[in-house]
N, C-alpha and C positions, 0 to 999 in steps of 0.2 A: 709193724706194717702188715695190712690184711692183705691176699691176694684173690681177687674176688676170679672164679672161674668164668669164663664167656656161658652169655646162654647158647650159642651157635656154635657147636660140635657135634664131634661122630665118637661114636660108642664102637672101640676097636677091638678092645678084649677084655674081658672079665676072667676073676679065678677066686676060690675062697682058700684060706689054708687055717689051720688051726694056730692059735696063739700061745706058743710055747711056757712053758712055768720060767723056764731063762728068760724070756724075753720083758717079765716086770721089771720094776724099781723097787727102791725102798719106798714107796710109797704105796705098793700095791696095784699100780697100773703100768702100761706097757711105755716106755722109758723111750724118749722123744726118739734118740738114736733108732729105734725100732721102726719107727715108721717110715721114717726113708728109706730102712732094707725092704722093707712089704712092699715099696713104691718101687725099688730098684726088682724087685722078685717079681711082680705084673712083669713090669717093662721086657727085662730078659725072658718069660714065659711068651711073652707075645713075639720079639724076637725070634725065639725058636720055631714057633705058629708059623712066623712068614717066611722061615726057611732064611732069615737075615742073622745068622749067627753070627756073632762077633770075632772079629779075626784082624789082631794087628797088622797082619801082611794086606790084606786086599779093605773093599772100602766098611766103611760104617756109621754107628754111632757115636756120636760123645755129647758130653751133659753141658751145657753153658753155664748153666745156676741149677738151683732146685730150693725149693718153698716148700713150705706145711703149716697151714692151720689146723691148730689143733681147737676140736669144741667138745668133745664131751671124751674123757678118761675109758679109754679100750680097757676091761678087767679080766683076768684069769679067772674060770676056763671060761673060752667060745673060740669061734669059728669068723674069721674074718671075711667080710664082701669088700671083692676090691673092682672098681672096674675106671677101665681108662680110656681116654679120651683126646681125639687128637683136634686143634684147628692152628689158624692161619698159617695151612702151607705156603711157603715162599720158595724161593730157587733151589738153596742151601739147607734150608730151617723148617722145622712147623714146632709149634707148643703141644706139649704132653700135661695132661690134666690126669689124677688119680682121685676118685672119693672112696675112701674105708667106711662100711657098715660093721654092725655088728648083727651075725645072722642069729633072727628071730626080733629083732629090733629093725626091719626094714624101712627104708627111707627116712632114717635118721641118722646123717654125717655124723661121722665121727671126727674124721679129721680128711682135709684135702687138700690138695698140692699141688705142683706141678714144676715142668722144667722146659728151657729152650729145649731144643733136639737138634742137633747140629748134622748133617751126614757127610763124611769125612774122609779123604784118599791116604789110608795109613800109612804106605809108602813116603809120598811128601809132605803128612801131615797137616794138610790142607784143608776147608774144606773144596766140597764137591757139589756137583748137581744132583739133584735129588733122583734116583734111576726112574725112568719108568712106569716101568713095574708097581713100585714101590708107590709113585704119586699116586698114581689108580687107587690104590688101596687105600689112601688117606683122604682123598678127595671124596 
């Protein structure tokens, strides 16, 4: 099953980081498991960006599902382009979208993603209303 990303998003945060020698397969490319930390590593960098650290005691995020297609084989060494993408905020919810480049290969996906985004009162493990703050910034 494919997930096709919306054309109608906002571009929230971008970051590149280098592609670890641990992070292949045997097969010489970067080992599916990997790309969802890259997706989870955006995610928590942008986090910190909005000052929305993660903190079981008071409110936040949590992941409903998460997706990746993968389309062309990430190879040891480069430097990865990740940048992400939020739409249809709702009360509770909005979708998080991720697309990986490979830098010097620009605007050719590598693999892209995404997940609900739930925001969450850790206390009663509930979700919650989206603060704010926070919608401003997604919106």
């Amino acid at each position: 099953m494919r997930y096709i990303i919306p054309v109608t998003k906002k571009l929230v945060h971008q970051s590149s980081f280098p592609m670890r020698w641990g992070d292949m397969d045997a097969m010489g490319h970067l080992n599916n498991v990997q790309y969802f930390r890259y997706f989870e590593t955006l995610r928590i960098d942008w986090l910190f960006a909005l000052g929305a650290v993660p903190s079981p005691d008071g409110e936040g995020f949590v992941l409903a599902n998460a997706v990746c297609n993968f389309y062309k084989p990430l190879e040891f060494p480069c430097n990865v382009s990740a940048k992400l993408f939020v739409s249809d905020v709702a009360r509770t919810t909005f979708e998080t979208w991720v697309t990986l480049e490979r830098e010097g290969d620009e605007g050719v996906i590598y693999a892209d993603g995404g997940s609900t985004t739930i925001w969450v009162d850790g206390a009663t493990k509930r979700a919650a209303s989206l603060p704010e703050w926070l919608r401003e910034k997604l919106v």
